[in-house]
C-alpha positions as CSV (number, residue, x, y, z in Angstrom):
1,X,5.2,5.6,-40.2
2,X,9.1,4.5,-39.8
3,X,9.6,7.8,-38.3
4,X,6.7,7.2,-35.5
5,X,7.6,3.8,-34.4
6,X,11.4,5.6,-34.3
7,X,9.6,8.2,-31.6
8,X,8.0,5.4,-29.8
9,X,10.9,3.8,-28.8
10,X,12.4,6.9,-28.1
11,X,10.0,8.2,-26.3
12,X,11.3,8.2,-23.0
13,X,14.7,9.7,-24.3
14,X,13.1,12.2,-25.7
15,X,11.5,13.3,-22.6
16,X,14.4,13.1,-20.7
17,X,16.2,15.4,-22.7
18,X,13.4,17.9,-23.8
19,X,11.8,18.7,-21.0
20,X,14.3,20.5,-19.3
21,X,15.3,22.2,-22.6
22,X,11.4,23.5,-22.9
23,X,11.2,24.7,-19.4
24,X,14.5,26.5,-19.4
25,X,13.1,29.5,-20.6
26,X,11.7,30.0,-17.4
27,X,14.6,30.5,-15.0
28,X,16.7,32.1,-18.2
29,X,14.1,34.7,-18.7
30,X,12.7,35.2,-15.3
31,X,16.3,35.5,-13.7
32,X,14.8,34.7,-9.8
33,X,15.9,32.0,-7.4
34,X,12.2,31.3,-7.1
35,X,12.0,30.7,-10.7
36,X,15.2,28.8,-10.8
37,X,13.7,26.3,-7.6
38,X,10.2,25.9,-10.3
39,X,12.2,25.2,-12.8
40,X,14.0,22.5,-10.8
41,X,10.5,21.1,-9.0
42,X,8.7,21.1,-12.4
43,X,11.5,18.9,-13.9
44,X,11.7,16.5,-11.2
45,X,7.8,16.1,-11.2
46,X,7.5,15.5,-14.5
47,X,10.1,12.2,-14.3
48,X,8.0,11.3,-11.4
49,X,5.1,11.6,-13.1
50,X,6.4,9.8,-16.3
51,X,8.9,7.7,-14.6
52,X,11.0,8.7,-17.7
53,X,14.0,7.6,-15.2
54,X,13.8,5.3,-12.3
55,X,12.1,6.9,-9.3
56,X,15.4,6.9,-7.5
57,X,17.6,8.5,-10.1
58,X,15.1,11.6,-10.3
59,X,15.4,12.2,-7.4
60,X,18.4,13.0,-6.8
61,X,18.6,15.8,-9.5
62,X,18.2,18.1,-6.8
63,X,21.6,17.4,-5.5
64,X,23.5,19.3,-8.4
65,X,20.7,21.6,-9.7
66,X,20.3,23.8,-6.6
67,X,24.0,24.3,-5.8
68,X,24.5,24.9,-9.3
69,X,21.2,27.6,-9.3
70,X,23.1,29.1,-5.8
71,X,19.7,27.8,-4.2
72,X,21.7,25.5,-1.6
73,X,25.0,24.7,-1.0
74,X,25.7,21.1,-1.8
75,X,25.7,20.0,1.4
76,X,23.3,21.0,2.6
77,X,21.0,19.8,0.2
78,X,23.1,16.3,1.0
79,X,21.8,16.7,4.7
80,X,18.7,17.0,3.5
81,X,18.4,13.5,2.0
82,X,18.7,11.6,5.1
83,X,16.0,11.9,7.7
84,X,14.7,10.5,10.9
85,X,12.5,8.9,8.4
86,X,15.0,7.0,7.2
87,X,16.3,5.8,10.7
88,X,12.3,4.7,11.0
89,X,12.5,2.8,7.4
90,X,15.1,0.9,8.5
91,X,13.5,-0.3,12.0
92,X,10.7,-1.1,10.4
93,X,12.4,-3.2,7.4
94,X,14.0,-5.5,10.4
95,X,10.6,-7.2,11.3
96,X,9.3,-7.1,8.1
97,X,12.5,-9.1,7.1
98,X,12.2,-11.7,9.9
99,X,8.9,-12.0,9.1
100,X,8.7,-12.7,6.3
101,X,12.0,-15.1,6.3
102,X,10.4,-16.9,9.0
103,X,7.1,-17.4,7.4
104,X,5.0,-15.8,10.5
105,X,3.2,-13.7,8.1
106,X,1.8,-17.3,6.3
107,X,0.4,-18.4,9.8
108,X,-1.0,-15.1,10.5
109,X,-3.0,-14.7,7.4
110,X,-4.3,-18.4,7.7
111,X,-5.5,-18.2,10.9
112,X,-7.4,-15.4,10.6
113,X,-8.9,-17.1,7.6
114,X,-9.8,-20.2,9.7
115,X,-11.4,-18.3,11.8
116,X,-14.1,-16.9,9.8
117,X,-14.7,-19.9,8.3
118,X,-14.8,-21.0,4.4
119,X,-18.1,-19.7,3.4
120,X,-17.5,-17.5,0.3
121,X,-18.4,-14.2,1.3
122,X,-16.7,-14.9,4.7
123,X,-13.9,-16.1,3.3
124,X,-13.6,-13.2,1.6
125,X,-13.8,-11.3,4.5
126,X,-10.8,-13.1,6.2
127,X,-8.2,-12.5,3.1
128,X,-9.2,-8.8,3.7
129,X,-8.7,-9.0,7.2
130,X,-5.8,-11.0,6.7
131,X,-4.1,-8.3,4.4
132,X,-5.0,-5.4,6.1
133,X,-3.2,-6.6,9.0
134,X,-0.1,-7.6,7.6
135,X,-0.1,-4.5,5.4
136,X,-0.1,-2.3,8.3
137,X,3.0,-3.7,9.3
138,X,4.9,-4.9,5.6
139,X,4.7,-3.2,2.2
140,X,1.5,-3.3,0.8
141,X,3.4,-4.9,-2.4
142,X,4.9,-7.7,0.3
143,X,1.8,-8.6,1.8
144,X,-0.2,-8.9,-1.8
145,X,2.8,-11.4,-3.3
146,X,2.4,-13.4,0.3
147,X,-1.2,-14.0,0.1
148,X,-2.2,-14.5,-3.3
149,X,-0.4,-17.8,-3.7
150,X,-2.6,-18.7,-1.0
151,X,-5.6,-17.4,-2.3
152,X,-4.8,-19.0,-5.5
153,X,-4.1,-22.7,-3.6
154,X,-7.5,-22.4,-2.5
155,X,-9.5,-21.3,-5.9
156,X,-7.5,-24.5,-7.8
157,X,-8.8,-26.7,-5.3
158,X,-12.7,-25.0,-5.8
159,X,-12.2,-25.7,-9.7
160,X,-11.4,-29.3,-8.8
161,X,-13.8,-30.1,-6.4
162,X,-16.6,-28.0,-8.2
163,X,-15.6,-30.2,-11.7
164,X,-15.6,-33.3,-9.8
165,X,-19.4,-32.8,-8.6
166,X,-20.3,-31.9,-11.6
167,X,-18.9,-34.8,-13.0
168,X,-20.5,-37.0,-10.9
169,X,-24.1,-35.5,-10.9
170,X,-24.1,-36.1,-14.8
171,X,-22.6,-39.3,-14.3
172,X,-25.1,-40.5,-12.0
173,X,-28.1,-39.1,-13.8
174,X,-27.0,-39.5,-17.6
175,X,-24.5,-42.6,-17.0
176,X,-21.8,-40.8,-18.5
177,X,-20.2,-37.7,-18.4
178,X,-20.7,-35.2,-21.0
179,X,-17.2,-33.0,-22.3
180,X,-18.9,-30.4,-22.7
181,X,-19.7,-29.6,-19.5
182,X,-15.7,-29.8,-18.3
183,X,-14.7,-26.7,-17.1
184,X,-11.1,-25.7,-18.5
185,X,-8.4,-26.8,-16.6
186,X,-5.8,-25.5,-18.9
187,X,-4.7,-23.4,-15.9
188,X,-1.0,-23.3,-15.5
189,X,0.3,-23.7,-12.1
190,X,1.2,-20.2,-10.2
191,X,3.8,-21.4,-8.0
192,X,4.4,-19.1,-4.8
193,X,8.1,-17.8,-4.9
194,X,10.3,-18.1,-2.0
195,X,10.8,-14.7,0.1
196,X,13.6,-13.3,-1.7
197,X,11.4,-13.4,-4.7
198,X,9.2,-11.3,-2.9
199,X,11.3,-9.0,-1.6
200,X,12.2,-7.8,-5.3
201,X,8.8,-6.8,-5.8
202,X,9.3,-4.8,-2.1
203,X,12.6,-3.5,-3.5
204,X,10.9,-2.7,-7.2
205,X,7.9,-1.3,-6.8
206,X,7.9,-1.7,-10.8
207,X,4.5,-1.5,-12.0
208,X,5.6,-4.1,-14.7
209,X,5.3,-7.2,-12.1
210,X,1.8,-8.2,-14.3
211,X,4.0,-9.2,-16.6
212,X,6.3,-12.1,-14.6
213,X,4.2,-14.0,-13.0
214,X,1.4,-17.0,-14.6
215,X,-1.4,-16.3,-17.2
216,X,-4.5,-18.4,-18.4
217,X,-4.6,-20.6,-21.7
218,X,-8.2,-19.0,-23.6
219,X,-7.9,-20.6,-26.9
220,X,-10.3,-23.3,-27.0
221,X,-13.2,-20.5,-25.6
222,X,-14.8,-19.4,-28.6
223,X,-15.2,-23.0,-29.3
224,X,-16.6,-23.4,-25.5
225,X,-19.3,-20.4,-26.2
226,X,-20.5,-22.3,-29.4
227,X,-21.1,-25.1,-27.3
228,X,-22.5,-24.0,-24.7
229,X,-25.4,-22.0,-26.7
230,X,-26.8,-25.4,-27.3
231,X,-26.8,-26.8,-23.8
232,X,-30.2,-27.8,-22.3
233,X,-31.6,-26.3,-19.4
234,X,-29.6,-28.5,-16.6
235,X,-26.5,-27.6,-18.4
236,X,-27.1,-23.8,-18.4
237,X,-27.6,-24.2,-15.1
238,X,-24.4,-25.6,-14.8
239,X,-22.6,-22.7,-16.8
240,X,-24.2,-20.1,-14.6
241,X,-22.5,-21.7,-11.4
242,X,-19.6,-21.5,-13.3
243,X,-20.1,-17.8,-14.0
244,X,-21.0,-17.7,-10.5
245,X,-17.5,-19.4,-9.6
246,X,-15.7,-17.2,-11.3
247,X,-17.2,-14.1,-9.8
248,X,-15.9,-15.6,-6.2
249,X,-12.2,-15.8,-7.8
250,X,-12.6,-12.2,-8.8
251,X,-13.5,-11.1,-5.8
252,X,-10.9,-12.8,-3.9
253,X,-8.2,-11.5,-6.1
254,X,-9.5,-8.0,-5.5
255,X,-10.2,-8.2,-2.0
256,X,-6.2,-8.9,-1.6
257,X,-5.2,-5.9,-3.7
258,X,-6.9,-3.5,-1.9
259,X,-7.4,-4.6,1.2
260,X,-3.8,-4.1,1.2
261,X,-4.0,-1.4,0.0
262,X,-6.2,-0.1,2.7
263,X,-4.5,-1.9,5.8
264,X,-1.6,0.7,5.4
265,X,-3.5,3.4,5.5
266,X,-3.9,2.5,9.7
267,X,0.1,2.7,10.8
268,X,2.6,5.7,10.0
269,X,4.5,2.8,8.8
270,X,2.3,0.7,6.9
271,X,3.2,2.7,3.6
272,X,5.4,5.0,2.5
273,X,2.9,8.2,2.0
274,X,2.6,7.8,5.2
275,X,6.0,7.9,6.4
276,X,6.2,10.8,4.0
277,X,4.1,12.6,5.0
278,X,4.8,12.3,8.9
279,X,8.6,13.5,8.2
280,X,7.6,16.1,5.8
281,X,5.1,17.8,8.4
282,X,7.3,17.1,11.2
283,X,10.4,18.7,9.2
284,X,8.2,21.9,7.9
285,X,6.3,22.5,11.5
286,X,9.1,21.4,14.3
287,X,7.2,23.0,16.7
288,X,4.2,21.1,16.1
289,X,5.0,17.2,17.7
290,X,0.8,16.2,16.8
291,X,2.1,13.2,14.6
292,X,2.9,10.5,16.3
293,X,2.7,6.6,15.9
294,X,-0.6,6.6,18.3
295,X,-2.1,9.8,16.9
296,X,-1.8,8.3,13.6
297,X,-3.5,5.0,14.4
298,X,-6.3,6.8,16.4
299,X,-7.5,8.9,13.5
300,X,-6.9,6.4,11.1
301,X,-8.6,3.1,12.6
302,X,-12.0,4.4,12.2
303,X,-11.2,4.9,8.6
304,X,-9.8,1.9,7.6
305,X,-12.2,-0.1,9.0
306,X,-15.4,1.4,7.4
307,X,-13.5,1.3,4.4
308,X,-12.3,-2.2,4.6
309,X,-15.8,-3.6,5.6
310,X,-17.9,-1.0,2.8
311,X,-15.4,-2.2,0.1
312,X,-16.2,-6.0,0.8
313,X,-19.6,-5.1,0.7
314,X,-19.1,-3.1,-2.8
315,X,-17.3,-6.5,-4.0
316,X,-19.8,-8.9,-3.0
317,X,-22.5,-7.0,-4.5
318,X,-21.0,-6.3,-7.5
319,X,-19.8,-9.7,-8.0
320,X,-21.5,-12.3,-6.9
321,X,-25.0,-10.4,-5.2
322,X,-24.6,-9.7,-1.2
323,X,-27.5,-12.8,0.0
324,X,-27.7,-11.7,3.6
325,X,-30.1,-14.8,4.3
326,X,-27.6,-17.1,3.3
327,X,-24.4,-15.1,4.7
328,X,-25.8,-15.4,8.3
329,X,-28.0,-18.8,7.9
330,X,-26.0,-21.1,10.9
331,X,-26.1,-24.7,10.6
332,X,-26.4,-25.5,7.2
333,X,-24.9,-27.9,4.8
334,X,-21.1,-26.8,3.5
335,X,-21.1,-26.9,-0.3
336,X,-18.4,-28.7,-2.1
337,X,-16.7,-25.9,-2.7
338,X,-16.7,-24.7,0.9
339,X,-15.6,-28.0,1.7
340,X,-12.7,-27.7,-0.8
341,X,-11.6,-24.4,0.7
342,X,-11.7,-25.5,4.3
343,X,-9.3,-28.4,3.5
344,X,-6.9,-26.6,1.6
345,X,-6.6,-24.0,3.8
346,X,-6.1,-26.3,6.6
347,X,-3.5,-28.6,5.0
348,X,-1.6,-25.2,4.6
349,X,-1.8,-24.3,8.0
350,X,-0.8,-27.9,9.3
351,X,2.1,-27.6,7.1
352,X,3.4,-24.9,8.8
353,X,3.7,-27.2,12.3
354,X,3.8,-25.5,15.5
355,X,5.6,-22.2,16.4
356,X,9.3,-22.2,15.8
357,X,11.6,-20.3,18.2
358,X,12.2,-17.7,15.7
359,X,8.8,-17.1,14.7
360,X,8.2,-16.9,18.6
361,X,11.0,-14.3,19.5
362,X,9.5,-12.5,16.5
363,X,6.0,-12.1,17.6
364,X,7.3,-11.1,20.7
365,X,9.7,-8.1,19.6
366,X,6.2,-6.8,17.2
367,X,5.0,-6.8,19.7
368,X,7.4,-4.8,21.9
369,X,8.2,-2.4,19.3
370,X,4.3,-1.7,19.0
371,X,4.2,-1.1,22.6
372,X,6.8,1.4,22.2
373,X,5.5,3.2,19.8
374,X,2.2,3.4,21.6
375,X,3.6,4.1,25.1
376,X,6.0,7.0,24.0
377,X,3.5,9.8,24.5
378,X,0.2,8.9,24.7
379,X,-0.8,12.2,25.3
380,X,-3.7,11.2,28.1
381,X,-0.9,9.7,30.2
382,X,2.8,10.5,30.8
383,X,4.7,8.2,28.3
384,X,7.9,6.3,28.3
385,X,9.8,9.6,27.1
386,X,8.4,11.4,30.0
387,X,11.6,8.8,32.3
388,X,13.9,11.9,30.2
389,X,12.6,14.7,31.2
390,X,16.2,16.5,30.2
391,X,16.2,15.7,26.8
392,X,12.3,15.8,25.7
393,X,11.4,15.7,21.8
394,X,15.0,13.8,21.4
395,X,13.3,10.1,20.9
396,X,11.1,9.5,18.3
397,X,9.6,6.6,17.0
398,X,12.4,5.7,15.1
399,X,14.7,5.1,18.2
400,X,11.9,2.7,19.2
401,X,12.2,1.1,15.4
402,X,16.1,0.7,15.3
403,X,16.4,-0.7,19.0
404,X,13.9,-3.4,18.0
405,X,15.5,-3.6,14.7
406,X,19.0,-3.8,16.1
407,X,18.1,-6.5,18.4
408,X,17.1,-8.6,15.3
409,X,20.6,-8.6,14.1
410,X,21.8,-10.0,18.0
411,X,19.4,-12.8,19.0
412,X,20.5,-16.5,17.8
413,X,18.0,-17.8,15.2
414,X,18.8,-21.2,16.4
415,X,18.8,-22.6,21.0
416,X,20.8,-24.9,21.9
417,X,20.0,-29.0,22.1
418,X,20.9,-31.0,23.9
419,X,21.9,-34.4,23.0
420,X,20.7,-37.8,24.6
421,X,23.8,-37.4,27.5
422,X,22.9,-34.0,28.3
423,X,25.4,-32.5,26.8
424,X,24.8,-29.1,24.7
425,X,25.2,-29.5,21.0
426,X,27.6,-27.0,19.4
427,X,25.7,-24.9,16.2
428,X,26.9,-22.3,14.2
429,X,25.9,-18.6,15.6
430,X,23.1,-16.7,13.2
431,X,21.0,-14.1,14.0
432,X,17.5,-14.0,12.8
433,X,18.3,-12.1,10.1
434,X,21.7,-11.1,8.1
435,X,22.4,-8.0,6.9
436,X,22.5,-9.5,3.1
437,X,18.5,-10.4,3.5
438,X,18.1,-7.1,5.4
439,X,19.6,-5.2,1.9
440,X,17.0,-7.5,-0.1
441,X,14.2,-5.9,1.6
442,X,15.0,-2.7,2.1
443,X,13.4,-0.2,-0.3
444,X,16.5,1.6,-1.5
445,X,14.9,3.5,-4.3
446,X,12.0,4.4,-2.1
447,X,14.7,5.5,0.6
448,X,16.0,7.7,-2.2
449,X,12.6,9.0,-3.9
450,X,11.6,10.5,0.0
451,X,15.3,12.0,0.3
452,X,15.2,14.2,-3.2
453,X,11.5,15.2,-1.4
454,X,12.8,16.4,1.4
455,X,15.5,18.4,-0.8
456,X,12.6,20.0,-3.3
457,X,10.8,20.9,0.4
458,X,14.1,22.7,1.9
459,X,14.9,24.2,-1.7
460,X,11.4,25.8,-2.0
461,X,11.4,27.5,1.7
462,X,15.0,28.6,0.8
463,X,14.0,30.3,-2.5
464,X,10.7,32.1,-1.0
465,X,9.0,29.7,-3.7
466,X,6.4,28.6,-1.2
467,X,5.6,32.0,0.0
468,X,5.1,33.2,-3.7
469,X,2.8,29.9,-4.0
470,X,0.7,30.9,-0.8
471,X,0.4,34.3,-2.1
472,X,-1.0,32.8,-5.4
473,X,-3.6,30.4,-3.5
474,X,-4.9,33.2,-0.6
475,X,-7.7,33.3,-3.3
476,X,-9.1,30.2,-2.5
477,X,-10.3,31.4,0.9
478,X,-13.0,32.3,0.0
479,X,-14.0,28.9,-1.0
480,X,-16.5,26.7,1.7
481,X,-13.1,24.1,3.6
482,X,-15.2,21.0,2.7
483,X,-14.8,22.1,-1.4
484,X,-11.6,23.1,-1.1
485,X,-10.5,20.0,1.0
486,X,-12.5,18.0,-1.2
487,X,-10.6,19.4,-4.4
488,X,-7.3,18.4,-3.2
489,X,-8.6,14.8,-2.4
490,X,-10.0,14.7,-6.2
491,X,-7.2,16.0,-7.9
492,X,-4.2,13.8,-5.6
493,X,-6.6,10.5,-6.1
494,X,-6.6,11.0,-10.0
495,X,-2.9,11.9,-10.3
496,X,-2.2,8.5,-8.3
497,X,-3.5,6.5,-10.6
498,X,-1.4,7.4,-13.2
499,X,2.0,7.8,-10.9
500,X,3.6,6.1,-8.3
501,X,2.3,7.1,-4.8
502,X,5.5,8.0,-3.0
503,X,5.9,10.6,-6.0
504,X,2.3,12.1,-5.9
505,X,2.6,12.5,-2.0
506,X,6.1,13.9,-2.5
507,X,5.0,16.8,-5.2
508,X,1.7,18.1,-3.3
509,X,2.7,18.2,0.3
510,X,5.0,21.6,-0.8
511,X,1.9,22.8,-2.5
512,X,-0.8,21.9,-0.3
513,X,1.0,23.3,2.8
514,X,1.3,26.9,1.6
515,X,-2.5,26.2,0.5
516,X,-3.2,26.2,3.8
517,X,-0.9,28.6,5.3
518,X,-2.2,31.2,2.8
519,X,-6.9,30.6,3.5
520,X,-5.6,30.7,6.9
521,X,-6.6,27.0,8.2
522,X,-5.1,24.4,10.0
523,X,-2.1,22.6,7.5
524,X,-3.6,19.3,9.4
525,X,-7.3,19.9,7.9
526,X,-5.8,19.7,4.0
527,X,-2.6,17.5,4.8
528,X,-4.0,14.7,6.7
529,X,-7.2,13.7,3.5
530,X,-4.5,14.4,1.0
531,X,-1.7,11.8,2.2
532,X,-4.8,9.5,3.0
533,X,-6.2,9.5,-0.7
534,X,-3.0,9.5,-2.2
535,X,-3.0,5.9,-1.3
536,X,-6.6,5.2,-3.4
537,X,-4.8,3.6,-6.6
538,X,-8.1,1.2,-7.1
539,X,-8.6,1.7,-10.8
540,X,-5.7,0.5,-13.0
541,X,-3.3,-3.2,-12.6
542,X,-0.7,-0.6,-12.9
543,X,-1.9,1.7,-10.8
544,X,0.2,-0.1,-7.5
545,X,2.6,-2.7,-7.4
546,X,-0.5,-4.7,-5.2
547,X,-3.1,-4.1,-8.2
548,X,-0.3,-5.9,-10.7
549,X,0.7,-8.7,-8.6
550,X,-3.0,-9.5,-8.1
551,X,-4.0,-8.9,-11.9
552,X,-1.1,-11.1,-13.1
553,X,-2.7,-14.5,-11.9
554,X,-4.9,-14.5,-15.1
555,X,-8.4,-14.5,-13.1
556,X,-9.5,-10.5,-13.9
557,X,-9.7,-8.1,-16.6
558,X,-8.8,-4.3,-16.7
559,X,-12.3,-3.8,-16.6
560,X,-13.5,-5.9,-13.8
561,X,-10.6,-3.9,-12.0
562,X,-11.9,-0.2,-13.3
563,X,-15.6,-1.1,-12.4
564,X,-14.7,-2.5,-8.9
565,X,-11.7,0.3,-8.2
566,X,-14.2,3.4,-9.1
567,X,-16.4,2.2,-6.7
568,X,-13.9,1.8,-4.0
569,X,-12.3,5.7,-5.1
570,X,-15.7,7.1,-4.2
571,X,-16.5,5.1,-1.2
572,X,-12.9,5.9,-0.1
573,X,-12.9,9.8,-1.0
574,X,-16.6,9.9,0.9
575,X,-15.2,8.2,4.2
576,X,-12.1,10.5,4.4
577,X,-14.3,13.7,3.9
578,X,-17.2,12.5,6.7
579,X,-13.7,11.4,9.5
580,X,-11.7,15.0,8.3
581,X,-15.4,16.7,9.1
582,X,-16.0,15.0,12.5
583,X,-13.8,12.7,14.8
584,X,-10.2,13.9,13.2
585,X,-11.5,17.3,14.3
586,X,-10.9,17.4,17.7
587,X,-7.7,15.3,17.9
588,X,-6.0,17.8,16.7
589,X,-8.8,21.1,17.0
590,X,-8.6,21.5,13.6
591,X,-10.9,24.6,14.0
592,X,-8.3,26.6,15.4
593,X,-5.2,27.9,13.5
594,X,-2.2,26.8,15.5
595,X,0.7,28.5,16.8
596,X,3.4,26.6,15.9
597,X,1.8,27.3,11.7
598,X,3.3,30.7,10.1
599,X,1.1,33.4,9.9
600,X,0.7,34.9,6.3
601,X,-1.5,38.0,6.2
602,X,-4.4,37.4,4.2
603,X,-8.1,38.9,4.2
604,X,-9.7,36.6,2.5
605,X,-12.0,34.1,5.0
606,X,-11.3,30.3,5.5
607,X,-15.1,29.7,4.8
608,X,-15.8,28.2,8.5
C-alpha cells in the first residue's frame, strides 16, 4: 500500500521519464528518420495528452529532438515556432486587453440581457447571446470568468426575493413563519475579481480553476430532507419551487459555459483551434488562400447559431420543461423572481454610467479592425488588398490585427479638461493599455503550445512521415466520406474531453491532412468538422477552463454537467455533419479535389 501511494505521487515523474525510455525502441531498432520524427510526435502527444509537463514546456521538445535526430537543423525548427499566427494573437490580445480593462465587455453583456427581458427562459437566452458574442472576440475562458459574477449577482438576489415571498405568504396565512420552510442561505459570497484576476485564468488555461473560486455550505441538508418528508401539502409545494429554482441556476450556469464555448466557434479568432487550424492549413497548402477571416465567419455563423439556440432548447427542457405557452404569453404579471432579476440587472447596468471615452475609442477601433478583416478580400468584390496589386497575398489578417493593436498602445486613455477659465488641465500621458497589462493577457503558453505544432508539422513533411501516414490511410477510401468524416469528428470530440483543445487540434491536423491527401478528397471536407468539434468539451468541469470556472460557483454537479454536455456533443456533432454536407460545400466546392492539394496516387475511391 506504501508503495502505491509512493507511485501516486509520482506519477507524473514517472511518466515523464518512462515514456520516452518505452518508445525508444522504436527509432533504435527501426534506424529511419521517419521513425525517429514518430518517436518524437508520439512523445510530445502523450505530454499533451497527460499534461505530465505544462503545455508550454512540451512543446518545445521539438526544438532539440529533431536537430539532435538530423531531422532539422536548429534553426530552422526555431523559424518554425513563430508564425503569422502569432503576429494575429497578438492584435487580437490588444482589444481583448482594453476591453476588458475598460469594462466594455460588462456593458455589452448587460445590455443584451436587458433586452430580452428577465423572464427565465429568456433570460437565459440573453447570457447565451451575451457570451457567444463576447467569446467570439475574447477567450472563451475570459468571457466565462466576466459573466458569471453577473449571473451569480442575479441568482442571490432570486434566493432573496423568492425567501422573502415565501416568508410572507406563510406569514400572512399562518401568522408566523415556519423555519422550516427557509431556504439555506449559508451561501458564501462569490465576489467577482478585478480583470487581472481574470486574465490569469486567460494566461492559465489550468483546468484546476474549480478549485479557487467559492463553494456551497451542505451540512445541515440531510437534516433539511428529514424535515421536509413531513411537510404538508402547501409546503411541498413550496419545496418543488425550490427544486424548480434551482433548475433555473443550473441552467444559467451552463448556458455561460458553453455558450462560450460555442461563440468562438464563429471568428478565426475567437479560439485558439481556430487560429490553429487557419495557420496550419495555410502553412501546409500556401497555394490555397480559401481561409480567411470572412470565409470563416460565413461557414461558421450558420453553425453556431443553430447550435447556440438547439442547446438552450436542450437546457430548458432538461431542466426546467420548455412551457412554450408561458415563454411567449405577453402581458402578464412578472413573478417575484423576474422582478428580482430585472432590478439587479439594472442597478448593474446604471452602475456602469454612461460611455467613457475609452470604452468609446474602443468600440470604435472593434469595430474598424472587424471591418478590415471583412473588407480584405471578400471574394464577391475587390477588397482593400486589391489598392496593392504589386504585392498581393503579402497582407493578411494579422497586419489588420497589429495596426489596430498598435494603435491601442498610441491613443491617450485620458482628453483633456478644461478648467472653469478655459484653460487646458495638464494630465499625465497613458495609453489605453500598457504593455505590463498587455503581457497579463497574452496567452504565452498557448503562444508556445501552437509554435512546437507548427515544428511536429514541418518535422513530419521533412522526414516523409506524412507520406508514409497517407500511404497507411489510402485504405479508408473505400469508406462512404460522411463515415469517414463522421469518424474523425467522434474520435477528436472524445480525445478533447480528456485533453486540452489547443493539444488535440495540434496532434490530428498532421494526421488528418495526409487522411485526406491519401482517399483523394478535399483536405477542407475532413479539416474544417475536425477543428470545429475539437472545440465540443461539454461533458467534464475539467474538460475547458469555461466548464471549471462555471462548475466552481457551487450550483452544479458533475453529473448535471455530463447529462447536459452529452446532449450538447451530439446535437453539436449532428449540426457540423448536416453544414460539412450542404452549405460549406460550395464555399469552397468541396466536391472537387483542388489543385493547390498534392496528388498521391491511389486507386482506392473517395466513396462520392
Amino acid at each position: 500500500m506504501k508503495i502505491f501511494n509512493y507511485l501516486l505521487v509520482y506519477r507524473r515523474f514517472l511518466l515523464i521519464v518512462l515514456t520516452p525510455l518505452l518508445l525508444l525502441p522504436l527509432p533504435l531498432i527501426i534506424k529511419t528518420k521517419e521513425a525517429e520524427c514518430a518517436y518524437t510526435l508520439f512523445v510530445v502527444a502523450i505530454f499533451w495528452l497527460t499534461e505530465a509537463l505544462p503545455l508550454g514546456v512540451s512543446a518545445l521538445l521539438p526544438a532539440f529532438m529533431f536537430p539532435l535526430f538530423g531531422i532539422m537543423q536548429s534553426k530552422e525548427v526555431a523559424s518554425a515556432y513563430f508564425k503569422d499566427f502569432h503576429l494575429l494573437l497578438i492584435g487580437v490580445i490588444c482589444l481583448a486587453t482594453s476591453i476588458e480593462k475598460w469594462n466594455f465587455h460588462k456593458r455589452v453583456a448587460l445590455r443584451m440581457v436587458m433586452l430580452v427581458g428577465v423572464n427565465p427562459a429568456w433570460l437565459t437566452l440573453g447570457f447565451m447571446v451575451s457570451c457567444a458574442f463576447l467569446s467570439m472576440w475574447l477567450s472563451n475562458t475570459s468571457t466565462a470568468a466576466m459573466v458569471m459574477p453577473i449571473v451569480e449577482a442575479v441568482a442571490q438576489q432570486i434566493i432573496k426575493a423568492e425567501t422573502e415571498a415565501d416568508a410572507l405568504e406563510m406569514s400572512c396565512s399562518n401568522g408566523s413563519i415556519n423555519p422550516a420552510l427557509e431556504l439555506d442561505e449559508n451561501i458564501e459570497e462569490c465576489e467577482s475579481s478585478d480583470w487581472k484576476e481574470k486574465e490569469k485564468q486567460v494566461n492559465g488555461y489550468d483546468n484546476g480553476v474549480a478549485s479557487t473560486v467559492c463553494t456551497i455550505e451542505k451540512e445541515n441538508e440531510k437534516e433539511k430532507e428529514e424535515v421536509l418528508k413531513n411537510l404538508p401539502p402547501d409546503e411541498t409545494v413550496r419545496k418543488n419551487r425550490k427544486d424548480k429554482y434551482s433548475g433555473v441556476f443550473k441552467v444559467m450556469c451552463l448556458c455561460v459555459a458553453y455558450s462560450a464555448t460555442i461563440g468562438g466557434l464563429t471568428t478565426i479568432t475567437g479560439t485558439s483551434t481556430n487560429l490553429i487550424f487557419a495557420e496550419q492549413f495555410n502553412t501546409r497548402y500556401p497555394d490555397c488562400q480559401c481561409i480567411s477571416f470572412g470565409s470563416w465567419f460565413i461557414l461558421s455563423i450558420p453553425i453556431t447559431v443553430t447550435i447556440l439556440v438547439t442547446s438552450w432548447i436542450w437546457l430548458q427542457w432538461l431542466f426546467l420543461g420548455f412551457d412554450f405557452k408561458n415563454m411567449f404569453k405577453w402581458g402578464k404579471k412578472k413573478t417575484a423572481r423576474e422582478k428580482a432579476s430585472e432590478q439587479v440587472i439594472q442597478k448593474e447596468y446604471e452602475k456602469l454610467g454612461p460611455m467613457s471615452y475609452p470604452e468609446i475609442v474602443t468600440l470604435v477601433l472593434f469595430i474598424l479592425m472587424t471591418l478590415l478583416w471583412f473588407t480584405r478580400e471578400p471574394g464577391f468584390i475587390p477588397g482593400w488588398s486589391s489598392l496593392f496589386p504589386k504585392y498581393k497575398g503579402y497582407a493578411t489578417d494579422s497586419t489588420s490585427a497589429l495596426v489596430i493593436g498598435l494603435l491601442f498602445f498610441i491613443i491617450p486613455a485620458e482628453t483633456l479638461s478644461r478648467t472653469s477659465n478655459g484653460e487646458n488641465t495638464v494630465f499625465g500621458y497613458t495609453p489605453l493599455i500598457t504593455w505590463k497589462e498587455f503581457q497579463s493577457c497574452m496567452p504565452w503558453e498557448i503562444a508556445i503550445l501552437v509554435g512546437g505544432g507548427f515544428a511536429l508539422a514541418e518535422g513530419c513533411e521533412v522526414s516523409k512521415l506524412s507520406e508514409w501516414v497517407a500511404s497507411k490511410l489510402s485504405p479508408l477510401g473505400s469508406l462512404p466520406l460522411w463515415l469517414v468524416i463522421l469518424i474523425s469528428c467522434l474520435i477528436v470530440t472524445s480525445v478533447t474531453e480528456v485533453a486540452s483543445n489547443p493539444a488535440t487540434i495540434t496532434i490530428f491536423l498532421p494526421i488528418l491532412s495526409p487522411l485526406a491527401e491519401a482517399i483523394h478528397v478535399n483536405p477542407l471536407f475532413i479539416l474544417i468538422p475536425a477543428t470545429l468539434c475539437t472545440s465540443f468539451a461539454f461533458l467534464l468541469p475539467v474538460a475547458n477552463p469555461a466548464n471549471a470556472i462555471v462548475f466552481s460557483y457551487g450550483h452544479l454537479t458533475v453529473m448535471d454537467m455530463v447529462k447536459a454536455g452529452l446532449g450538447i456533443n451530439i446535437i453539436g456533432v449532428a449540426v457540423v455533419m448536416l453544414a460539412i454536407m450542404t452549405w460549406i460545400v460550395p464555399i469552397f466546392d468541396l466536391y472537387t479535389y483542388p489543385s493547390w492539394a498534392p496528388i498521391i496516387s491511389s486507386t482506392n475511391n473517395t466513396g462520392l
